[in-house]
N, C-alpha and C positions, 0 to 999 in steps of 0.2 A: 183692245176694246175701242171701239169707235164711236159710241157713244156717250157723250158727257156724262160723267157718272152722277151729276145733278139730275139729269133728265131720268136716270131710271128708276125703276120701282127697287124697295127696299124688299128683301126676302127674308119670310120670317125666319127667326134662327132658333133653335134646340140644340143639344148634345149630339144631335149627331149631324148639324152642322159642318161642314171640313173647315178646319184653319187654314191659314193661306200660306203658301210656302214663302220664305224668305224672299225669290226672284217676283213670286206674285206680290206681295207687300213692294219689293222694289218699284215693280214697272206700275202699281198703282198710286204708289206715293211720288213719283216722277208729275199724276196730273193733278196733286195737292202742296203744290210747292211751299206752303205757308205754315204747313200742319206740319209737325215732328214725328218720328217715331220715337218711341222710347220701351224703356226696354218691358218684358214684357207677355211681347210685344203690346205696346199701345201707340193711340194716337191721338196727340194734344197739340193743342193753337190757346195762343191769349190774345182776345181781341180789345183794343184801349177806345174807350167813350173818353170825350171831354165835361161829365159828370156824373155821379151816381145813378138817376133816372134814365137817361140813356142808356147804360151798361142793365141795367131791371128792364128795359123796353126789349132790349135784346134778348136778353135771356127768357124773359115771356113769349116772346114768340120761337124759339128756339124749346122751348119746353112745348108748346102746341106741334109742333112740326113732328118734334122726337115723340109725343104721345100719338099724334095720328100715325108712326111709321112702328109701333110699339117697340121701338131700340133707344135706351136711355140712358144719356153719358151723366159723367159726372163732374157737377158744374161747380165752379166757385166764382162765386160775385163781390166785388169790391168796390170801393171808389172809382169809376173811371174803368172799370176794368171787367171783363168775365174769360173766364177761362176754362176750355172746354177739353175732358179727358174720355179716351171712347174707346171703347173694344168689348167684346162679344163675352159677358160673362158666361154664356150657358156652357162655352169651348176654353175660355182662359187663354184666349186671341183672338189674332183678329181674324176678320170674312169678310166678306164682300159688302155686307151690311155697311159696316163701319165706315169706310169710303164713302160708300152712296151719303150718310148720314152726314157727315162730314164736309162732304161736298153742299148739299143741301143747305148747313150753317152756315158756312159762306156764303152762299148766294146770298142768303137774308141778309147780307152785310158788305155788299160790294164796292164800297170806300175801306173798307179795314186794309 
C-alpha cells in the first residue's frame, strides 16, 4: 500500500467483512511501529500524558475521530495515561479498518 494508511478513508465493516491474513496484519503492522498486536488478533498502543487532563484531552478527540469513522476501540483512561485496544468486532479481527483507525490515533498525538 503506498498510501499512508492515516490518509485513507475508513471502510465500513460487517460480518462479511474479510479478516486480514496473518502476512496482511504483518506487512501492515510493519507501518505502525508503535501499536502491538496481540493475540486475538488485536491491536493496542498506551499513550503517556504528563497529567490526567491531557490523557481526557486525548481521548476526547480520539473518541470524535472513532465516532465520525463509526469503528470504536476500546479505551482505558488513567492518570497520565490512555490506552487504546482495536479490532473489528463484527469479524472477531482485524481488517483494514483497524489500521486506518489506528493510524489516525496517532496522528492526533504526534509527540507520543
Amino acid at each position: 500500500m503506498s498510501q499512508n494508511l492515516a490518509d485513507q478513508s475508513c471502510p465500513p465493516c460487517t460480518a462479511a467483512t474479510p479478516k486480514l491474513t496473518p502476512a496482511e496484519i504483518a506487512t501492515l503492522a510493519a507501518q505502525l511501529p508503535d501499536w502491538e498486536i496481540e493475540p486475538g488478533p488485536r491491536l493496542r498502543r498506551a499513550f503517556a500524558f504528563p497529567d490526567f487532563l491531557s490523557a481526557l484531552d486525548f481521548v476526547n478527540q480520539s473518541a470524535l475521530l472513532a465516532e465520525e469513522l463509526a469503528h470504536h476501540p476500546d479505551i482505558l483512561l488513567a492518570w497520565g495515561k490512555a490506552e487504546f485496544t482495536i479490532w473489528t468486532h463484527a469479524i472477531g479481527g482485524l481488517s483494514l479498518a483497524d489500521f486506518i483507525l489506528a493510524a489516525k490515533i496517532s496522528r492526533l498525538n504526534p509527540g507520543a
